[in-house]
C-alpha positions in Angstrom: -16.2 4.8 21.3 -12.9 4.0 22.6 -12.6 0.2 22.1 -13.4 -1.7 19.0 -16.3 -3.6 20.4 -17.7 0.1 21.2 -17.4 0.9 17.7 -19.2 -1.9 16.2 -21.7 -1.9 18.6 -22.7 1.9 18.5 -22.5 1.4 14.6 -25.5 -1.6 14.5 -27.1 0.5 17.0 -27.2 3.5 14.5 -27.3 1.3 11.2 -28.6 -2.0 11.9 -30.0 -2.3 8.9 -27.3 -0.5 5.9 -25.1 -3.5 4.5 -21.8 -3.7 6.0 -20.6 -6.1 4.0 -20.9 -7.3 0.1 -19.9 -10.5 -0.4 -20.6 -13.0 -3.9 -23.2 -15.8 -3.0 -23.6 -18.0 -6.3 -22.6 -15.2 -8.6 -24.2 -12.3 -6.7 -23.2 -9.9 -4.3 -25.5 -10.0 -1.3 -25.4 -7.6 1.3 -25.0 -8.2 4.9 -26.4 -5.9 7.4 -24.3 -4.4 10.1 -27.0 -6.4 12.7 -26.1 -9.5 11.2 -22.6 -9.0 10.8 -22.8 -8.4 14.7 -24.4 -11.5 15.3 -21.8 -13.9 13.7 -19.2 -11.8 15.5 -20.9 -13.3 18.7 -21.9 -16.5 17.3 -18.3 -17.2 16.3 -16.9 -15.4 19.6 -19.0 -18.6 21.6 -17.1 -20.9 19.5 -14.2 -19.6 20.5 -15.1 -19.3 23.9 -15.8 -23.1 23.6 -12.4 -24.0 22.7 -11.2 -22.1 25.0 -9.8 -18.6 23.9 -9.4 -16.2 26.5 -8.4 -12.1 27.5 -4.8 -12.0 25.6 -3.9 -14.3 24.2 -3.0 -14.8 20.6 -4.6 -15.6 17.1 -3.0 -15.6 13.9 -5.4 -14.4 10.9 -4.3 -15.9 7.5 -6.8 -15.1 5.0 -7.8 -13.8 2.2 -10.4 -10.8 2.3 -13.8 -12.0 3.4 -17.0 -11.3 6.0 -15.1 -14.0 7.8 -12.2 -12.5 8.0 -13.8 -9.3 9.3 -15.8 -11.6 11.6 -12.8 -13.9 12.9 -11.4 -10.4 13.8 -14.3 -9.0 16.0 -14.8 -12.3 17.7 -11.3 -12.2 18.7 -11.1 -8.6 19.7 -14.5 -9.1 22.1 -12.9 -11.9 23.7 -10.3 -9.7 24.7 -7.9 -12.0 22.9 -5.4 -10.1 20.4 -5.0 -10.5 16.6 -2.1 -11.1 14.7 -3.3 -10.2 10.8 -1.0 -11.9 8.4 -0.3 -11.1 4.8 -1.5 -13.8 2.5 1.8 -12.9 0.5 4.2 -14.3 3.1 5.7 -17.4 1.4 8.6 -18.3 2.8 7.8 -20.9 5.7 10.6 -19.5 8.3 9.2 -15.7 7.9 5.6 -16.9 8.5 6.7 -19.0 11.4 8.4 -16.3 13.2 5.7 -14.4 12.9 3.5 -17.0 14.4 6.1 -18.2 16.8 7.2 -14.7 18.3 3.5 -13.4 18.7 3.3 -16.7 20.7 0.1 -17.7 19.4 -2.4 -20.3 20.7 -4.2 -20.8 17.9 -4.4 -19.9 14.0 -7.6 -18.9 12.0 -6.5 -19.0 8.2 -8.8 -20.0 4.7 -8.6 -23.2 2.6 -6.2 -21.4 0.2 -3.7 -20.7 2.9 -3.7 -23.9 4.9 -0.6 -25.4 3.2 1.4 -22.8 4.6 0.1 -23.5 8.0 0.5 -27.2 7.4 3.9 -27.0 6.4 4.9 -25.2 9.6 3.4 -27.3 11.9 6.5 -28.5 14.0 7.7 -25.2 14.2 4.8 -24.3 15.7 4.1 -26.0 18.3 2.4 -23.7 21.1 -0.6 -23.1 18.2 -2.8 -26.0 19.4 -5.5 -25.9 16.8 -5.8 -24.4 13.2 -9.6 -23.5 12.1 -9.8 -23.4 8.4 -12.4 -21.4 6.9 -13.4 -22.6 3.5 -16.5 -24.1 1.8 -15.3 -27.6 1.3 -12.3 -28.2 3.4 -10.7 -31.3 3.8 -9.1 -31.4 7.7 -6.0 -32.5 9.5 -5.5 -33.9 12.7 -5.9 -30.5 15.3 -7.7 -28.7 12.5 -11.3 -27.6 12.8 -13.5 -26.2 10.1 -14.8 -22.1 10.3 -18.4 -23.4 10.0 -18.3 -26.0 13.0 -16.9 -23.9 15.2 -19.7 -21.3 14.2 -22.2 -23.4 14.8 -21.2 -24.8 17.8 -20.8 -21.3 18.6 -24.3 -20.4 17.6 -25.9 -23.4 19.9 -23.4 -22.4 23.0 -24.6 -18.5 22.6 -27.8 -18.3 24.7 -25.3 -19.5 27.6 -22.7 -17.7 26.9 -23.9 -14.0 25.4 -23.7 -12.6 28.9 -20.3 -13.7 29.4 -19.2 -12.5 26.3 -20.8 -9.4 26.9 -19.5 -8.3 30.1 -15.8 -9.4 28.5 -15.8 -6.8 25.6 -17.5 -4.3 28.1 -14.2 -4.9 30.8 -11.7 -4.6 27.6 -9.7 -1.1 28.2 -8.8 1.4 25.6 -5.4 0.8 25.6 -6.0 -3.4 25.6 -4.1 -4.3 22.3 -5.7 -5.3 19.4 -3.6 -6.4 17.1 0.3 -7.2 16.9 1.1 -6.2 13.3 4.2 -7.1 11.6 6.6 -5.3 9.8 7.4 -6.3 5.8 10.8 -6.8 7.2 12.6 -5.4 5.2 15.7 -5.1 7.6 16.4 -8.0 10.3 13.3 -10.0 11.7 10.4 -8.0 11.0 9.0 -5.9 14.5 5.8 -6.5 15.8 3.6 -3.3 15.8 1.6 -3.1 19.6 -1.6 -1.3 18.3 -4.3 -1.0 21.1 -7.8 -0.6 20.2 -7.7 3.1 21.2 -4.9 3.2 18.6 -7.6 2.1 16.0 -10.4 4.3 17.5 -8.8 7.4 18.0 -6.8 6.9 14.2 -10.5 6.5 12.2 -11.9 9.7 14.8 -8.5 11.5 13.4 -9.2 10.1 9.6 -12.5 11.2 9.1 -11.6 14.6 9.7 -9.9 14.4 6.8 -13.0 13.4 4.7 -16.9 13.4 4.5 -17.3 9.7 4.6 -21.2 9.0 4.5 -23.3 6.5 4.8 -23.8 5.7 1.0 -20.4 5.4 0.6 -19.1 2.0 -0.8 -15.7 0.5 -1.4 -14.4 -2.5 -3.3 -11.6 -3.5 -0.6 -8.7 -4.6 -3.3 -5.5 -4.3 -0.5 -5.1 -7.1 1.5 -7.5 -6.4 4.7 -4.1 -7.4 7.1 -2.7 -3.7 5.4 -2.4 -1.6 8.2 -4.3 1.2 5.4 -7.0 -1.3 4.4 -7.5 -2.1 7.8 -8.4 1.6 9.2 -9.0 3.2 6.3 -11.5 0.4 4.6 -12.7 -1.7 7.8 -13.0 0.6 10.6 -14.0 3.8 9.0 -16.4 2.4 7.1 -18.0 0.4 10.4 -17.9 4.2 11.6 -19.4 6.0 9.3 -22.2 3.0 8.7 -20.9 2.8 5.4 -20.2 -0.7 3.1 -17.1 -2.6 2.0 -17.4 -5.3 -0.6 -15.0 -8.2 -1.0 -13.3 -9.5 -4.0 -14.6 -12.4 -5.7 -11.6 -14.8 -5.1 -10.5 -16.7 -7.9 -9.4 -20.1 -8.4 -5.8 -18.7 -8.7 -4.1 -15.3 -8.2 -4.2 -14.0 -11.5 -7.6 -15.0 -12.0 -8.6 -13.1 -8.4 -6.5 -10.3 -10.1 -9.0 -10.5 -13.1 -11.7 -10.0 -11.2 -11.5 -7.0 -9.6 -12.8 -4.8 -13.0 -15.3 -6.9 -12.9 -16.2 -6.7 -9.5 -16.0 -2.7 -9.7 -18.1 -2.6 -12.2 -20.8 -4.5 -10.5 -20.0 -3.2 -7.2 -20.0 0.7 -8.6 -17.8 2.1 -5.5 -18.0 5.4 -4.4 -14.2 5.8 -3.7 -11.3 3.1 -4.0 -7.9 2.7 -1.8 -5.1 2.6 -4.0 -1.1 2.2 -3.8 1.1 3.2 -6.4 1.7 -0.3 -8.2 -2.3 -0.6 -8.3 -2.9 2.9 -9.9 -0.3 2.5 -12.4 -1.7 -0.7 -13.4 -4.9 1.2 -14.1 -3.4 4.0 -15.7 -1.7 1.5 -18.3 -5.5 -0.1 -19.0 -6.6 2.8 -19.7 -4.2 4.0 -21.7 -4.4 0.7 -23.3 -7.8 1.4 -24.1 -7.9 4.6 -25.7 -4.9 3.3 -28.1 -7.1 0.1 -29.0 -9.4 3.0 -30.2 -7.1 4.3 -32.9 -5.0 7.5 -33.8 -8.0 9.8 -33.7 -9.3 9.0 -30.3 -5.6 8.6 -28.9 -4.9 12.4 -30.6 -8.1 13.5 -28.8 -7.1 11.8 -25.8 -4.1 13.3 -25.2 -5.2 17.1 -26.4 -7.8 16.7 -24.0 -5.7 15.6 -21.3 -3.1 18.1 -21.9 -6.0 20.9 -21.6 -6.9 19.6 -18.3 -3.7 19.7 -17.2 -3.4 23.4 -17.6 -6.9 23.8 -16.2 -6.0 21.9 -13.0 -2.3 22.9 -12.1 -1.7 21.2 -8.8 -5.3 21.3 -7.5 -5.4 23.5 -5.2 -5.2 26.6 -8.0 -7.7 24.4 -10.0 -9.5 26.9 -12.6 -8.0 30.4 -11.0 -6.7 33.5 -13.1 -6.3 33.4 -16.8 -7.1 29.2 -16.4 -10.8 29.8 -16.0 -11.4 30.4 -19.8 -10.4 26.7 -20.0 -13.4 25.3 -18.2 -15.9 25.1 -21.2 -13.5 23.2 -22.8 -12.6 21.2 -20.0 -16.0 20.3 -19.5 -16.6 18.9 -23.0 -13.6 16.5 -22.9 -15.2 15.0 -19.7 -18.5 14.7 -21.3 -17.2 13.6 -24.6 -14.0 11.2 -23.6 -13.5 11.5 -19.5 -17.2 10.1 -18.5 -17.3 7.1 -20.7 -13.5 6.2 -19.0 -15.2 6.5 -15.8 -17.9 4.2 -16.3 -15.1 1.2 -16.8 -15.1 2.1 -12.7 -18.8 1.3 -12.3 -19.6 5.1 -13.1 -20.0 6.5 -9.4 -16.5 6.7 -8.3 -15.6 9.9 -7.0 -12.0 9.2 -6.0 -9.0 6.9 -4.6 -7.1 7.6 -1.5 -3.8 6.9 -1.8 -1.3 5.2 0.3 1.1 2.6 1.0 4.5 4.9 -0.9 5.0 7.8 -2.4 3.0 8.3 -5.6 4.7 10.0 -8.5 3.1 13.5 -9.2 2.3 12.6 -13.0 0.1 9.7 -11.8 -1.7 12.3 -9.4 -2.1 14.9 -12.6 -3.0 11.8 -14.7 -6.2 10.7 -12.3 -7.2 14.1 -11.5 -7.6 15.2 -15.3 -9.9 12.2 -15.9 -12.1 12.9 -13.2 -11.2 10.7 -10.6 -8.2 12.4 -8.6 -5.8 9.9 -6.4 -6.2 12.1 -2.6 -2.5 11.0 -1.6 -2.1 10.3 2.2 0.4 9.1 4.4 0.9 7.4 7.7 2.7 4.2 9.0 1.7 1.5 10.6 3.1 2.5 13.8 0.9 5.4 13.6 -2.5 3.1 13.2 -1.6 4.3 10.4 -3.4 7.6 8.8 -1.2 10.9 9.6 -2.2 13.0 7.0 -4.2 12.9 3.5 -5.6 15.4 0.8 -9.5 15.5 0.1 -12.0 17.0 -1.5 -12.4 20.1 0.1 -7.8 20.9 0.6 -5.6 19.3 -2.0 -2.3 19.8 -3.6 -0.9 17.7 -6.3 2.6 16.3 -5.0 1.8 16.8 -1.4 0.6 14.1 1.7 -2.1 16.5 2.3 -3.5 18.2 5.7 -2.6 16.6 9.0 -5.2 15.0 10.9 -6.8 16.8 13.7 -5.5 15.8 17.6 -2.2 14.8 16.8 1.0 16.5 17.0 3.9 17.2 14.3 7.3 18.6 14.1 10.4 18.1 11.5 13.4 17.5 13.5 17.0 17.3 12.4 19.1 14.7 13.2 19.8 15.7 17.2 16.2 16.0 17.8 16.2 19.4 17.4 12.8 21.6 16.4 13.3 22.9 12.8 11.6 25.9 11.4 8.3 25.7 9.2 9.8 25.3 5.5 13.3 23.1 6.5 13.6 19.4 5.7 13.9 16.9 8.4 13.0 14.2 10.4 8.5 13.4 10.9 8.3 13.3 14.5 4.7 12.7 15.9 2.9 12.2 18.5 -1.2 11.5 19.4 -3.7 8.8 20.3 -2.7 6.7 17.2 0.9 6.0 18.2 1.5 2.7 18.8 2.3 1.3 22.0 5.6 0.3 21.1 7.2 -3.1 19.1 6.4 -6.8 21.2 9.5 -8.2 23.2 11.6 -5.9 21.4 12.5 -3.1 24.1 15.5 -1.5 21.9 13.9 -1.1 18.7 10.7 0.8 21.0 13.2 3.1 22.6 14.8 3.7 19.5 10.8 4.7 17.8 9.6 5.9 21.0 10.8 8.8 23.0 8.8 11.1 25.2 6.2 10.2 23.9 7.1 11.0 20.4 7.2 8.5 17.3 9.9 9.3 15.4 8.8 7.9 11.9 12.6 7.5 9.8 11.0 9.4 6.9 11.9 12.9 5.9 9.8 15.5 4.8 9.0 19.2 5.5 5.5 21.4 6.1 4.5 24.3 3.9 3.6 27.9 4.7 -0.1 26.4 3.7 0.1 23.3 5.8 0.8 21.0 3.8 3.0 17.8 4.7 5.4 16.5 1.9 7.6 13.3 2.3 10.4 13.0 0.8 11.6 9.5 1.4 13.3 7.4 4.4 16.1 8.4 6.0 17.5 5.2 5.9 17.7 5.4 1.9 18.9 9.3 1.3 21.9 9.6 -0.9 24.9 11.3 0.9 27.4 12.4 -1.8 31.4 13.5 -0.7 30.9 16.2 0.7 27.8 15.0 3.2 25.2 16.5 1.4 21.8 14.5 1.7 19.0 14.0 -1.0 16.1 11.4 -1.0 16.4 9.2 -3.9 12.6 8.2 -4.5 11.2 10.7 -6.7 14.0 10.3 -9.1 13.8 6.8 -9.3 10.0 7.4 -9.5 10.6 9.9 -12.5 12.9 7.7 -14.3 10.6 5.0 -14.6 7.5 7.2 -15.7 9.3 9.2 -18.4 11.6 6.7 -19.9 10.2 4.3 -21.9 12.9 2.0 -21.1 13.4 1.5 -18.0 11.4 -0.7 -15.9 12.3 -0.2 -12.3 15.4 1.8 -10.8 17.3 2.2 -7.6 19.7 4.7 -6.9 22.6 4.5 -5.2 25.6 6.9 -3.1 27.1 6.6 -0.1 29.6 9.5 0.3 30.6 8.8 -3.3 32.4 11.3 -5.7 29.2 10.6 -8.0 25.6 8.8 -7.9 25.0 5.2 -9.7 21.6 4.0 -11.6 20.6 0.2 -11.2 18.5 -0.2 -13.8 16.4 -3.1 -15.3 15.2 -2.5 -18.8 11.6 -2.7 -20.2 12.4 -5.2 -22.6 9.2 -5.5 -24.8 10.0 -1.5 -25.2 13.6 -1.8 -26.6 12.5 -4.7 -28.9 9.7 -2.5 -30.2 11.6 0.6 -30.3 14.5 -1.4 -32.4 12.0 -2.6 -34.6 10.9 0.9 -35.4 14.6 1.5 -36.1 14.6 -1.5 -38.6 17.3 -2.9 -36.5 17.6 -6.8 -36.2 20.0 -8.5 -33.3 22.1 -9.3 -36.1 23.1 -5.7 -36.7 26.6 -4.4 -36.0 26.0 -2.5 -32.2 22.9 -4.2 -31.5 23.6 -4.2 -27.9 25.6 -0.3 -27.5 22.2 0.9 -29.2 20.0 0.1 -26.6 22.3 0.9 -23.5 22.6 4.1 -25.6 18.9 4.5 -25.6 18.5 3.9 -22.2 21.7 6.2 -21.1 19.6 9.1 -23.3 16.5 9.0 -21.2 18.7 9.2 -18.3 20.2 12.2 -20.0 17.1 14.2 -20.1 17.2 14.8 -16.5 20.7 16.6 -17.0 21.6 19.8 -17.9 20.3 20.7 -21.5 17.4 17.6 -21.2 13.7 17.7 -21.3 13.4 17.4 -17.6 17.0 19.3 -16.3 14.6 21.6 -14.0 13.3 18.3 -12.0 16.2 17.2 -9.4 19.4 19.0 -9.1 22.1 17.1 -11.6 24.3 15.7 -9.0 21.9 13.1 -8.2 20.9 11.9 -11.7 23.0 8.8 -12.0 26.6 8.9 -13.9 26.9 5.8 -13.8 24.6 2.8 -14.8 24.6 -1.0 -14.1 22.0 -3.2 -15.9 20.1 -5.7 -13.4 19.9 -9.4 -14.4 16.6 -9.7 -13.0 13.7 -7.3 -11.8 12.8 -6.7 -8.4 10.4 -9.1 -7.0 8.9 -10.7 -3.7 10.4 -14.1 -4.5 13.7 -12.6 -4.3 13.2 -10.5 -1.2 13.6 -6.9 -3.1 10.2 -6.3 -2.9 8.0 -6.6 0.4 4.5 -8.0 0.2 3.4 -3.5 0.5 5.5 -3.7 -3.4 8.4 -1.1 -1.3 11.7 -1.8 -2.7 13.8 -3.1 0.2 17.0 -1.1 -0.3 19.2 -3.1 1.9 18.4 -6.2 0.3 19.1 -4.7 -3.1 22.6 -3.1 -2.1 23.6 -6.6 -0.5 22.5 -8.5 -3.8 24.4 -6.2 -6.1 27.4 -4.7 -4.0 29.6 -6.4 -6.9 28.1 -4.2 -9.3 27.7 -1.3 -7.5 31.7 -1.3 -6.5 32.1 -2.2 -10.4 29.9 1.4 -11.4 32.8 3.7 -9.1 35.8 2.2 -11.4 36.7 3.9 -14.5 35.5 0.9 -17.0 32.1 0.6 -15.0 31.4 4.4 -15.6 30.6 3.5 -19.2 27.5 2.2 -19.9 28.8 0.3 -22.5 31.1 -1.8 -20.3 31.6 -5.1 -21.0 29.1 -6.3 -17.9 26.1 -4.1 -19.2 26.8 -6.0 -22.9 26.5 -9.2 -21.4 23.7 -8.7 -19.0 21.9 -7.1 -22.0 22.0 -9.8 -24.2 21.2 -12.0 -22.0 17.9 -10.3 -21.6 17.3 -9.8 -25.2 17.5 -13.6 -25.3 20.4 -13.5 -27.8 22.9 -15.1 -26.0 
């Protein structure tokens, strides 16, 4: 199976009958059977044909989740033609039109929802001929045609054409591309990612090494499907393994598509999830939320029996050994009594999440694991199709990215390129079937990823005597203090925002500086609850130096003499802290549409404040900037 028509075909041949696909039809979710799924991939690959769509060329894929998207996807790939996925999050006209303009795209599939966009582009487009809106009651432009007719023109034209499209996908090579996938962006134009269909084929052979995934198995596909992750890891394993992916019931608007997806789980009862840091903390506060709606006994018992499965579990892969296993009894009853019912707000079958997208903080790993449902963190790029390595069921360690996958290749390198021992921090070099073929029309860039063979990934990390790969952050964003010394700043700034109660969301910053700096925005409903519990009003006397002061202690508790001094080495924890005027976000570009703070962008934005933290006023947090800033916050100003 070394194409992605291959795939799919050996799948219906194996499963014709298991659901592929669970999609809401009047309220319901109906299944749809891998056979028929591979019908409308044919019936929508005529259409095409129709309109003319031939071997490579390309179509941009605008849409949210759906069987069409899946089936948009197929028809394009057994026409030989190439998809370019785009996230539905892209909102700024110029970076979706680059996109669409650099891929050099004939044509653009995209739903009702995210028409506008398209619409709005249109001149800057103009090599994209014709735009097929898929929707149920779509109201079209001139150039645009509707999903549905061009499906069932297709589905008239197919007795001609099946043999045609046929013996296409059967003369589409391995290493044909597939898909041109763009980077967030997050420095410079964004890089589009050449991923062949071997790529794909030879990533979900690697991923399912990695775990049993069976036939029963069914997700509720939350990430965008364009996500490199979602797209392996939720599309093409599952079409593997002859398992099922629902879709999320799309709302009228975001937040009430965001609504849905408890509700949908819940109906839906998934067998594992994919998650990303932003996603599992969301559900981590829920929960949380809904143990305290339960009152001080249940929240007491919560949090004993949470504490006791701590102990019990250590970092997984010493689960229940030694002196621990005297725990288990007890472990046991909190899960029947209190863990259980938690899990059956996730439809009561969910054995896990697999992680990706960023680094996730080692407390949210413990936090999942004691209730049952333990986050297996993995990592991989997109360049790399994009699984490299994951924990499972059977090898875990809390903190770690898991076991490689199997026919791939690893090494840490320093910065020369040089081999480093087993144990030493460095570069992730890698190389294997799932590499990509290198960035389009962008030669430098691919001989800056790309040599001998090898990617070399930008992220830093180190293998264990046991063989486990941990990542330690990007290269690109280590802090280098005076004297050259190097330290990634992510789990820090991951730290800081779990344990404090004040802080919202962090960056750290040093560049060769005598001392590290903290941007910091505040979690403002926090401080105005934690004031209140101090019977302070914003008519006290040091209103303002109060709260910088309680957010300077949490800080504190990382250093020498603090609750968490044994976490990171004290020349890192910041010395200096500037309060942001506004959060990280995807309208203002610090965020890319993955939720990955886009360093850069941040530094550029705030270089006025950062300069202001290495003078001798700036050093105190309660400068005259931080008193402002806060107040403005606080709304008191």
């Amino acid at each position: 199976m070394k194409t992605i028509p291959q795939l799919l075909e050996g799948s219906v041949a194996k499963y014709p009958e298991n659901v592929l696909v669970w999609e809401k039809e009047n309220g319901q979710y109906k299944g749809i059977s891998f056979s028929e799924i591979k019908e409308r991939v044919y019936r929508f690959a005529a259409g095409l044909m129709a309109l003319g769509v031939e071997k490579g060329d390309r179509i941009a894929l605008l849409s949210e989740g759906s069987s069409e998207w899946l089936i948009s996807e197929l028809a394009i790939l057994y026409l030989g033609a190439i998809n370019i996925p785009l996230s539905v999050k892209i909102n700024e006209p110029n970076e979706l039109s680059f996109r669409i303009k650099h891929a050099e795209c004939r044509w653009i599939i995209c739903s009702e929802r995210q028409a506008e966009k398209i619409r709005n582009i249109k001149k800057e487009i103009p090599k994209a001929g014709t735009f097929i809106i898929i929707g149920r009651a779509n109201t079209l432009n001139k150039m645009e045609k509707s999903y549905r007719d061009v499906f069932e023109n297709g589905k008239k034209l197919l007795p001609k054409l099946k043999d045609k499209i046929t013996s296409t996908w059967q003369s589409i090579k391995p290493d044909d591309l597939a898909n041109i996938s763009y980077t967030s962006g997050t420095t410079a134009d964004p890089k589009g990612i050449m991923l062949s269909h071997r790529n794909y084929t030879a990533n979900v052979e690697q991923a399912n090494t990695l775990m049993n995934v069976t036939e029963d198995f069914v997700t509720l596909l939350i990430l965008p499907w364009d996500h490199s992750f979602a797209h392996t890891v939720g599309l093409y394993t599952l079409i593997k393994q002859g398992a099922s992916m629902a879709v999320v019931e799309v709302g009228k608007t975001l937040m009430e598509t965001l609504r849905n997806i408890p509700k949908n789980i819940k109906e839906i009862k998934p067998t594992f999830l994919l998650s990303v840091p932003a996603l599992s903390k969301n559900f981590r506060k829920n929960i949380e939320t809904g143990i305290k709606d339960k009152g001080k006994i249940t929240e007491k018992l919560f949090q004993q029996a949470m504490k006791t499965a701590y102990t019990y579990n250590g970092i997984g892969w010493d689960k229940g050994k030694g002196w621990r296993k005297v725990l288990k009894p007890l472990v046991q009853l909190y899960d029947k009594i209190l863990f259980s019912k938690i899990r059956e707000g996730f439809g009561g079958k969910l054995q896990f999440f697999v992680g990706g997208g960023a680094l996730l903080d080692i407390d949210l790993q413990r936090f999942f694991y004691a209730i049952g449902i333990p986050i297996y963190q993995g990592y991989g790029l997109s360049e790399a199709s994009p699984v490299i390595s994951s924990n499972g069921p059977e090898l875990h360690k809390l903190g770690s990215s898991g076991y490689l996958v199997k026919n791939m290749d690893l090494k840490i390198c320093d910065d020369k390129g040089n081999e480093l021992p087993q144990g030493e921090k460095g570069e992730i070099v890698i190389r294997g079937e799932n590499v990509m073929k290198g960035y389009w029309k962008n030669e430098t860039a691919s001989a800056e990823a790309l040599k001998d063979g090898w990617l070399h990934t930008g992220d830093m990390g180190y293998m264990d005597k046991d063989g486990f790969l941990y990542v330690l952050g990007r290269f690109k964003s280590l802090l280098i203090g005076n004297d050259g010394e190097k330290y990634s700043p992510e789990g820090i700034e991951e730290a800081l925002v779990e344990q404090s109660r004040f802080i919202e969301q962090c960056m750290l910053y040093n560049n060769q500086n005598a001392y590290t700096t903290g941007l910091v925005f505040p979690n403002i409903p926090a401080l105005k609850a934690a004031m209140k519990e101090l019977n302070l009003t914003n008519e006290t006397a040091d209103y303002d130096k109060i709260m910088l002061e309680l957010i300077r202690t949490d800080i504190n508790q990382f250093l020498p003499g603090g609750k968490y001094e044994d976490m990171f080495p004290g020349r890192w924890i910041p010395a200096a802290t500037g309060i942001m005027d506004e959060p990280f976000s995807e309208e203002n570009k610090m965020l890319n549409s993955t939720m990955k703070m886009v360093r850069n962008r941040v530094v550029e934005h705030y270089k006025p404040l950062i300069d202001y933290l290495y003078t001798a006023p700036g050093k105190n947090v309660l400068n005259e900037r931080n008193m402002e800033i806060i107040q403005k916050l606080m709304g008191k100003s």
